[in-house]
ZAMARGU-4260 file (C-alpha; in steps of 0.2 Angstrom, whole numbers, plus 5000, padded with zeros to 4 digits):
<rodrens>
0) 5000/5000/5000 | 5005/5019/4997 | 5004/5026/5011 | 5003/5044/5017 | 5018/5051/5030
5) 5019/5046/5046 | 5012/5064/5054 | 4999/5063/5045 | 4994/5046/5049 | 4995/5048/5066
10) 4983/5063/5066 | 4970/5053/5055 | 4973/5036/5067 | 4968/5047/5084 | 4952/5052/5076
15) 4937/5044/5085 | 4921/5035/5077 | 4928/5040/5059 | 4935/5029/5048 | 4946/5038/5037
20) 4954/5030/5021 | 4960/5032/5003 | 4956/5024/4985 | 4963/5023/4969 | 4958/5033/4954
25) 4947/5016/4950 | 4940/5016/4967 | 4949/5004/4976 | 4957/5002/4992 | 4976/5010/4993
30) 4977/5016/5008 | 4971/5012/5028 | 4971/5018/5043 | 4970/5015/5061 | 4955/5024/5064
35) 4947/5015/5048 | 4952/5000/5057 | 4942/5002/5073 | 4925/5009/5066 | 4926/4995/5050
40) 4935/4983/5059 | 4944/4977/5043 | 4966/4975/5045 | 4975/4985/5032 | 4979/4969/5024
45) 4961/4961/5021 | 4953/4976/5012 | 4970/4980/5003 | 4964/4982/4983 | 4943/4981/4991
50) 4932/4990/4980 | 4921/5002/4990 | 4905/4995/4988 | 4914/4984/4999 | 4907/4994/5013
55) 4888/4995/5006 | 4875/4985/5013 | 4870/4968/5001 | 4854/4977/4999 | 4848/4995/5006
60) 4831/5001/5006 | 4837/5017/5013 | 4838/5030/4996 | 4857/5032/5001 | 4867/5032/4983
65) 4878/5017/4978 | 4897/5015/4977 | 4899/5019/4960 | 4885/5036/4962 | 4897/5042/4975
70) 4912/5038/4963 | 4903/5047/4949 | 4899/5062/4956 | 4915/5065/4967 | 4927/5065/4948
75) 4913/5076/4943 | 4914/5088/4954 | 4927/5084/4965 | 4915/5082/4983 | 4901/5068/4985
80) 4890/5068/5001 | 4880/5055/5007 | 4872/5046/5023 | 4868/5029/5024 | 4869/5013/5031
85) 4886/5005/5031 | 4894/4988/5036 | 4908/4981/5045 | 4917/4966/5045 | 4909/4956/5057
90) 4893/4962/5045 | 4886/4973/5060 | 4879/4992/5053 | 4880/5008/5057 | 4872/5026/5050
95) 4886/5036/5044 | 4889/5053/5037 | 4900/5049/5021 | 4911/5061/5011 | 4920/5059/4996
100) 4935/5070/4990 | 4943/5067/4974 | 4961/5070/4975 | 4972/5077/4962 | 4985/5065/4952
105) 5003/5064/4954 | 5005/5076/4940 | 4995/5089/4948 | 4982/5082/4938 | 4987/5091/4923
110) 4981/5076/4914 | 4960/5080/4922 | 4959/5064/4929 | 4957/5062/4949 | 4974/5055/4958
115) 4961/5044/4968 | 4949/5050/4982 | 4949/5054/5001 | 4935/5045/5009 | 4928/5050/5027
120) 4915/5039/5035 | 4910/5046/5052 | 4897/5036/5065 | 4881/5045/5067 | 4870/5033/5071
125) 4866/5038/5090 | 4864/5054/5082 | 4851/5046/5066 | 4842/5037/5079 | 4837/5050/5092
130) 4834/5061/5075 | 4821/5045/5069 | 4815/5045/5084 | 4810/5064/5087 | 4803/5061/5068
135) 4791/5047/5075 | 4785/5056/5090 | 4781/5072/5078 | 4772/5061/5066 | 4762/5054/5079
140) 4760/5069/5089 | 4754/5077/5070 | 4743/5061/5066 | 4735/5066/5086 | 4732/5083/5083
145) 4723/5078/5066 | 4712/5068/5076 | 4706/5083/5084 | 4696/5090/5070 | 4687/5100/5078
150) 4701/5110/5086 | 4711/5121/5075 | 4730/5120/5081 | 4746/5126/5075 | 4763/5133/5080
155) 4767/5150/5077 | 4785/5156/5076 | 4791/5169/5088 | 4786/5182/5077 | 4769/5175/5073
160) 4771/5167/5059 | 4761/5150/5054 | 4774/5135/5056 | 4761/5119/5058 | 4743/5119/5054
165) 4732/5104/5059 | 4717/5094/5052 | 4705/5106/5064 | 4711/5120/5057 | 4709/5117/5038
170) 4692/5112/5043 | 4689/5127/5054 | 4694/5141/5043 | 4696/5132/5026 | 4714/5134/5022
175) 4723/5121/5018 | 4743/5118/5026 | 4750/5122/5012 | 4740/5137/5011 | 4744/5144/5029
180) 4762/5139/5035 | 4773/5152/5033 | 4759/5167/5033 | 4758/5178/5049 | 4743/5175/5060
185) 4733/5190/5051 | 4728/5178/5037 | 4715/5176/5050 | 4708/5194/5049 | 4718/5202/5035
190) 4706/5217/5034 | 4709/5229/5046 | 4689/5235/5047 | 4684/5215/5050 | 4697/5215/5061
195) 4689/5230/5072 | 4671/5224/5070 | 4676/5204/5074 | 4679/5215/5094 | 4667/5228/5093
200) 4652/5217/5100 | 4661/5207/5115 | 4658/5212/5131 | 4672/5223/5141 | 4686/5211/5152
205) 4680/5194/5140 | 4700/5196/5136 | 4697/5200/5117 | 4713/5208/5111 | 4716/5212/5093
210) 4730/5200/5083 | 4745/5214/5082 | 4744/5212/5100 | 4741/5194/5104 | 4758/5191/5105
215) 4765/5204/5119 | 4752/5197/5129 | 4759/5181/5126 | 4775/5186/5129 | 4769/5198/5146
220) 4760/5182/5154 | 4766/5166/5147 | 4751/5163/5140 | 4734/5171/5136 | 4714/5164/5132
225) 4700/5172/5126 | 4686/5178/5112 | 4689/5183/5095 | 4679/5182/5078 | 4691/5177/5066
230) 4688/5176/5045 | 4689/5161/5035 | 4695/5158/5020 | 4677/5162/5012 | 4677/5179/5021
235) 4664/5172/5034 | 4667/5177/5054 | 4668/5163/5065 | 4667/5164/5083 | 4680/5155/5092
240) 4689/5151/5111 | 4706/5155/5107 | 4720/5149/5118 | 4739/5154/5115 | 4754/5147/5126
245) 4771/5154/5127 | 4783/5139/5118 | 4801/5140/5124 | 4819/5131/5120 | 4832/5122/5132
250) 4839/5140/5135 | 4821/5147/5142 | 4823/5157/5126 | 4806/5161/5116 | 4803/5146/5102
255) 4783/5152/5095 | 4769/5149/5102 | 4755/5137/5101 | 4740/5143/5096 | 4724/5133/5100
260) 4703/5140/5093 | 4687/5130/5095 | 4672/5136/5087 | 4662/5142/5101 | 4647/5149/5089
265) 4634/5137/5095 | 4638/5136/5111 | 4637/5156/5111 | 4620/5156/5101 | 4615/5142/5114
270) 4618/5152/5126 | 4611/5168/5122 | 4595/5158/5117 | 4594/5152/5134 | 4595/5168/5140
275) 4582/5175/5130 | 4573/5162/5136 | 4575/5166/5153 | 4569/5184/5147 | 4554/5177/5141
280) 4549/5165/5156 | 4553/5183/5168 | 4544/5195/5154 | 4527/5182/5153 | 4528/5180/5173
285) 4528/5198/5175 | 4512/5199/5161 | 4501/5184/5169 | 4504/5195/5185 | 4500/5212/5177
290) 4484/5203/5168 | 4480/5195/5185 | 4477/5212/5192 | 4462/5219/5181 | 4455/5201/5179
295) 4453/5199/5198 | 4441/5213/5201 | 4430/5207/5184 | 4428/5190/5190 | 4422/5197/5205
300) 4409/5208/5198 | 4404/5196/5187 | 4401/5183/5203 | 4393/5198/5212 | 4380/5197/5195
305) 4378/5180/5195 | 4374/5178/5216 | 4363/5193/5217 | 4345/5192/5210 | 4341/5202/5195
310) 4324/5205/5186 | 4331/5211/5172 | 4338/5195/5161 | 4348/5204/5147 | 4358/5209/5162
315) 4361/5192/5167 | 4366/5187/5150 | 4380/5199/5147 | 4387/5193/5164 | 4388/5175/5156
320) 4396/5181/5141 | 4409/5192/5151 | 4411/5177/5163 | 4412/5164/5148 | 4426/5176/5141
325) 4433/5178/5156 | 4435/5162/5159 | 4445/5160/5141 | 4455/5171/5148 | 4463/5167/5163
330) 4465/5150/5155 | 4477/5157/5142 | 4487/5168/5155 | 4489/5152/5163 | 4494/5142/5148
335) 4505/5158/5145 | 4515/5155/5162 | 4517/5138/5158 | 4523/5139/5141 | 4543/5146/5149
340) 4540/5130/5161 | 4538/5118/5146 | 4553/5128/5136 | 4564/5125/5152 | 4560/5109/5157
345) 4552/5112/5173 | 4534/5111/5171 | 4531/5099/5188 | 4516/5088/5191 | 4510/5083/5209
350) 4503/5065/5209 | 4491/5058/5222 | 4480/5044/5220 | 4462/5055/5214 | 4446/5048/5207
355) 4448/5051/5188 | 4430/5052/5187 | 4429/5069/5198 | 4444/5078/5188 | 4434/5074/5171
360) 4418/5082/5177 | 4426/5097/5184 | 4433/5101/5169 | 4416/5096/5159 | 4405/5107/5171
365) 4421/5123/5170 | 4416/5120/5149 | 4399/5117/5151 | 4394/5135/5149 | 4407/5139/5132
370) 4398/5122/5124 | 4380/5128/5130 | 4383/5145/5122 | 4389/5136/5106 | 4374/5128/5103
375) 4380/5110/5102 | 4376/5095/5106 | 4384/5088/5120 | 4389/5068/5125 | 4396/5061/5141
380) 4400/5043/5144 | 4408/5040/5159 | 4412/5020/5168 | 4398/5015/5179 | 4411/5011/5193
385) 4425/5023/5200 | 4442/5024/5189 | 4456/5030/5199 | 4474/5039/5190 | 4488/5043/5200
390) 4490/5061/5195 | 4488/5079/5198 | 4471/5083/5197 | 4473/5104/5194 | 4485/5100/5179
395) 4473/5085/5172 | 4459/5097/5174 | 4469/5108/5161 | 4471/5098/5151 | 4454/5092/5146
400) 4448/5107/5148 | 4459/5114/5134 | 4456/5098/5124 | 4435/5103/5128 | 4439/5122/5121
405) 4447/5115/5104 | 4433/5103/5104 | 4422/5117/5105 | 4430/5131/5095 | 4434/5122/5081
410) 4416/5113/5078 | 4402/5124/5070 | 4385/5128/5079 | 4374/5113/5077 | 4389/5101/5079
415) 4394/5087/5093 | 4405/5086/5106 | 4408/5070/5113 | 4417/5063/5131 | 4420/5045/5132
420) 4430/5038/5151 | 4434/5019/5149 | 4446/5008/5159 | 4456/4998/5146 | 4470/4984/5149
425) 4478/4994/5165 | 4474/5011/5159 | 4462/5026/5159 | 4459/5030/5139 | 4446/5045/5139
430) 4442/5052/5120 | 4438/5069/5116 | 4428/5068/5099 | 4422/5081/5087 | 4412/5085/5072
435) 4423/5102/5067 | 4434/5105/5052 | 4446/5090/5056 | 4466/5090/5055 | 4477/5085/5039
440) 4484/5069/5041 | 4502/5076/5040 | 4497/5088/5054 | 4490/5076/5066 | 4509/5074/5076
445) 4513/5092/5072 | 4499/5100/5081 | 4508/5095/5097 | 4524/5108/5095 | 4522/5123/5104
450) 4516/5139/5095 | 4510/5130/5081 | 4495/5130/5071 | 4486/5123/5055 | 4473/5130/5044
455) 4475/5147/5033 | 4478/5161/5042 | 4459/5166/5043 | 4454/5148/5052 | 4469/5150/5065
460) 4461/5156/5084 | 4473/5155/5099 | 4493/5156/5103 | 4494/5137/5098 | 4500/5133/5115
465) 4487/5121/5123 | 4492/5105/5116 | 4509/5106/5118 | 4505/5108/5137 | 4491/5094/5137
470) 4506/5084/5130 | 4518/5090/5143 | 4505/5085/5156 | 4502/5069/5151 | 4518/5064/5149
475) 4521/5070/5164 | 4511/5057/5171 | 4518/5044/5160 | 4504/5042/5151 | 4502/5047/5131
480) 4492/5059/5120 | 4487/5057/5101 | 4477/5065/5087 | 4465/5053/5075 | 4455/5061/5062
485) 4448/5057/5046 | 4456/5071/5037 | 4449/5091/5033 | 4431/5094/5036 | 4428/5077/5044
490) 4429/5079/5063 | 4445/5074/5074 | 4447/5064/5092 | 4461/5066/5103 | 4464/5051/5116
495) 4474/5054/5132 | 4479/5037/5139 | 4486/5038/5159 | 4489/5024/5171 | 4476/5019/5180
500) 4479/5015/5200 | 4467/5000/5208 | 4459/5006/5225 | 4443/5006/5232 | 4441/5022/5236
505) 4440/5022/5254 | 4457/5032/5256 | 4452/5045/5245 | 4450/5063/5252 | 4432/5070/5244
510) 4429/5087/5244 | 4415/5091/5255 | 4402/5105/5255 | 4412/5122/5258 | 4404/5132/5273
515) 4406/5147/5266 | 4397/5160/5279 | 4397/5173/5291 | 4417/5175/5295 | 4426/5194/5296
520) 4436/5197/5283 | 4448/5212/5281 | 4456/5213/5260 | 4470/5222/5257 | 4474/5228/5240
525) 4482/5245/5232 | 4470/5243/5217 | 4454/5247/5224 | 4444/5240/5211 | 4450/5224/5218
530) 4447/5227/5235 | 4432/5234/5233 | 4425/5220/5219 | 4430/5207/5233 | 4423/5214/5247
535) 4406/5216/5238 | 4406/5197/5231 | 4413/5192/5252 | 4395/5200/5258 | 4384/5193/5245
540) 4390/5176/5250 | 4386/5181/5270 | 4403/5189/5276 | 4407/5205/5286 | 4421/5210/5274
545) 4432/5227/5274 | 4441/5233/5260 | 4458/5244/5262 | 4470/5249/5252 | 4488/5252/5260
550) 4500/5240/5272 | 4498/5254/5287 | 4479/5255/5285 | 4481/5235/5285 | 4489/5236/5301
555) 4477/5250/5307 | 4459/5241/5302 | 4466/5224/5311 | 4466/5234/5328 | 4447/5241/5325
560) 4438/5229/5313 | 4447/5213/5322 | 4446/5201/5304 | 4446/5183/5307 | 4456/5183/5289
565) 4465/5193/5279 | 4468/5193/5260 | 4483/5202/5257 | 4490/5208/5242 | 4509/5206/5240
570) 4515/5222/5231 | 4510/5239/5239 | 4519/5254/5236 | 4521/5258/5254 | 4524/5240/5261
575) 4524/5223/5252 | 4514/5209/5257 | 4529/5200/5267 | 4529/5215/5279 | 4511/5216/5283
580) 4510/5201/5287 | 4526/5204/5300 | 4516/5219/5305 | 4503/5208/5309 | 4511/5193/5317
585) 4520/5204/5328 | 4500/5211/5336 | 4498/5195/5344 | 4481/5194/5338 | 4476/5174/5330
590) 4471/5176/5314 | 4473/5169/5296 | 4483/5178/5281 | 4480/5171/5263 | 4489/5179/5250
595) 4480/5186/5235 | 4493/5188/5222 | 4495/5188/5205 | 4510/5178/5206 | 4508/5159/5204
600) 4525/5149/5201 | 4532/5137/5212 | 4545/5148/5217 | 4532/5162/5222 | 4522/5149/5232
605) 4538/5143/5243 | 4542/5159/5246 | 4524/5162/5255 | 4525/5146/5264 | 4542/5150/5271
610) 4534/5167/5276 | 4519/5160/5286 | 4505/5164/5276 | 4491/5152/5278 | 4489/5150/5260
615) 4494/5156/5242 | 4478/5160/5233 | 4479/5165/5213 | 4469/5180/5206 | 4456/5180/5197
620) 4449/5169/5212 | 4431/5159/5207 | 4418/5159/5222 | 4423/5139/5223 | 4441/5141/5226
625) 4436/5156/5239 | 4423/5147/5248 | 4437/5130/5248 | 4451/5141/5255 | 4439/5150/5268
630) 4431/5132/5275 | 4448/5125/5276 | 4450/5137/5291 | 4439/5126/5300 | 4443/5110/5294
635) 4452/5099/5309
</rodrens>
């Protein structure tokens, strides 16, 4: 072998993990040394005239060039690079980082042709294998954040431009990766007027801070969250949680930041629909109690009318019409209240074993005069024995009764109403039939959602609320409603289908006869059309009653006029309900306190009961639920 001086060979042999070595002009072995010795593990003697491919695997997969590529392009252009799998002796492999130098010939190269060629292979497979590795985890780590498609995240660099952009975000914003790496984060609002309207409707403090800024608030925290609109590529806004966190290196030097949105639109709309909602339900309390008021003193009137004798008969008969109406009325203000209870999910039933037969006639007989004034002809079949539900007998009475009113309003003069009760295979089926105008087969599920309604826009009566609360009723109950009919102009039935309970009837509390006579009785009320209405219906049914109309003349009258009851209003303008009654607890005198209110949630109930009133009484109050209330007081 030719080899190269001593010096030199000295410096090459105390080179580590390098082999270094030198071939012929035809690429073959002419020189070796130590250092090629320890990383190939071939003696100088047994690779002495080896060709260099030699060294290269039997078969590589691994898109390194062969030996005669390296050759090639080295007497070419005088350097080769390469990296690639390479063997030793003993047929063991190792990564290496290869270069090829070609050197000149020993006349200088005069002739062009190369002397031979310097070869370097140095051992970098420690180096290839933590570098395969990090490539596999950020493969995976990209294949996981694809997963998440509906979470835009990328990398930004430290000055904000795009580095990695995920499945989540194409699909969120619509441009592709190949489309967003390397622009600035702006190409999420490039116009600087969308830019200032996507802020101009978030509420102060929501930490909405506009893009030339995001990232000194990155860089000020650590990290930063809030609402932005941002554009897609189609020029639509889309509003999004943003969440961006301070990326840094070994050196606790700034790297970028990741940058993290999530569509928040629907949940926003969601959001703001439920707190429209709650608007609603508050806005339609607030009317049922403001229609509450004037109703209270005309249902009194109208009682007054009915209970006193009166020759003349036209006079009578308006009262029956304003009483018929009137009834209508407070039906749809309570239909009204219950309409943000079914929205919200909080309509609640109270069930108790009750004789089904009693709830169905009360509602008949609460009808009676609307189907009488209607001229129609009216059927009733009811079982001969006692049927028995376990339900809520105020809300089942609605519910027939708004069944009844459709029944009724929807079937012309002349026409038949029909009420059929039968006990059937362990449940109470009772049908509501009708000759009316009938419903379109395609409607007969439809007519159940709230607020709707069939028929043109002439035929249509109503707030298309009451079926959707007889549904909510009887589900309630876990029992079912349907429609039947035999299409337009043809009549309809509608079937309500509820558990029944077996008893005997023994253990069921039966109204009895109200005593409803002869007790003092002091109303206090800031509208004095209510106050005085009720004190005149009180004395036509044989009390001492008193009207006044402030909390302090409340507390006054109780000292002279010595009530045994009091029906107190709860919202004065000089003291509310809750402080008369403190007024008057603290007196020492024994008497009962009803609250007359046009207030009638559950919430408004507990809040009486927790307060000590003896009972929570709804305006306008009939002459039956007065007399009830007042016997009660001497029930044992």
């Amino acid at each position: 072998m030719d080899l190269p001086g001593s010096a030199l060979l000295d410096a090459l042999d105390a080179v580590d993990d390098t082999a270094i070595f030198a071939l012929s002009g035809d690429g073959r072995v002419r020189a070796w040394t130590e250092a090629a010795r320890r990383v190939l593990l071939y003696t100088a003697d047994e690779v002495d005239g080896c060709p260099l491919s030699r060294f290269h695997p039997a078969e590589s997969d691994d898109g390194a060039a062969t030996a005669d590529q390296l050759l090639a392009t080295a007497r070419m252009h005088g350097r080769a690079e390469d990296k690639g799998w390479r063997v030793r002796r003993d047929g063991s492999v190792f990564y290496a980082s290869v270069v090829i130098v070609a050197l000149p010939g020993r006349d200088g190269g005069r002739d062009g042709g190369p002397g031979g060629f310097a070869v370097v292979y140095r051992d970098i497979t420690i180096q290839y294998a933590a570098e395969e590795h990090a490539r596999v985890v950020e493969a995976r780590w990209r294949e996981l954040l694809d997963t998440l498609d509906d979470c835009a995240i990328c990398e930004l660099g430290a000055e904000g431009h795009i580095r990695s952009w995920n499945a989540g975000a194409q699909a969120l914003f619509g441009y592709t990766a190949q489309e967003a790496v390397g622009q600035p984060l702006e190409l999420l609002h490039p116009r600087p007027d969308l830019a200032r309207d996507a802020f101009s409707g978030m509420a102060p403090g929501n930490g909405a801070v506009e893009a030339p800024g995001l990232l000194e608030a990155v860089r000020a925290s650590g990290a930063w969250s809030g609402e932005q609109r941002l554009q897609r590529h189609d020029g639509t806004l889309v509003r999004c949680h943003v969440r961006q966190v301070l990326l840094r290196n070994a050196d606790q030097g700034v790297s970028g930041v990741l940058w993290t949105a999530r569509d928040v639109t629907d949940a926003a709309r969601l959001a703001d629909l439920e707190s429209a909602g709650r608007r609603v339900q508050s806005f339609l309390a607030i009317l049922a109690h403001e229609l509450r008021n004037p109703l209270a003193p005309i249902r009194n009137a109208v009682d007054v009318i009915r209970l006193t004798p009166v020759a003349d008969v036209r006079i009578r008969h308006c009262a029956e019409i304003i009483g018929r109406q009137l009834q209508l009325l407070t039906r749809l203000v309570t239909d009204l209240m219950d309409v943000g209870r079914v929205t919200s999910g909080k309509l609640k039933v109270q069930p108790v074993p009750i004789l089904y037969n009693e709830v169905v006639t009360t509602a008949i007989e609460a009808m009676r005069p609307a189907l009488d004034g209607a001229s129609q002809t009216f059927e009733v079949a009811m079982p001969a024995d006692p049927v028995f539900v376990n339900g809520d007998a105020a809300r089942l009475e609605q519910v027939l009764s708004n069944l009844l009113s459709n029944a009724t309003k929807y079937t012309p003069r002349g026409g038949t109403v029909t009420v059929r009760v039968r006990a059937d295979a362990g449940n109470v089926v009772t049908t509501i039939g009708d000759t009316g105008r009938g419903i379109a087969p395609e409607a007969l599920d439809r007519i159940f959602n709230l607020f709707a309604q069939e028929g043109d826009e002439t035929a249509r009566s109503g707030l298309g609320v009451g079926l959707a609360l007889a549904r909510a009723v009887i589900e309630a109950h876990g029992g079912a409603i349907q429609a039947s009919s035999a299409g337009e102009g043809h009549g309809s039935t509608f079937t309500v289908m509820l558990p029944e309970v077996q008893m005997d009837g023994a253990s069921v509390p039966r109204p009895g006869t109200a005593q409803c006579a002869g007790q003092r009785i002091l109303i206090v009320d800031d509208s004095a059309d209510s106050a005085d209405s009720m004190a005149e219906l009180l004395t036509v049914l044989g009390h001492h009653a008193q009207p006044v109309y402030t909390g302090m003349h409340a507390v006054e009258a109780v000292r002279s006029f010595a009530p045994d009851v009091v029906l107190l209003d709860l919202e004065m303008p000089d003291m509310s309900g809750y402080e008369v009654l403190d007024a008057l607890r603290q007196t020492g005198v024994g008497l009962r306190v009803f609250a007359l209110t046009g207030r009638s949630s559950p919430d408004d109930r507990r809040r009486t009961e927790a307060a000590g009133f003896d009972a929570h009484l709804v305006k306008p109050l009939t002459v039956e639920a007065l007399c009830r209330a007042l016997a009660d007081l001497h029930a044992p």
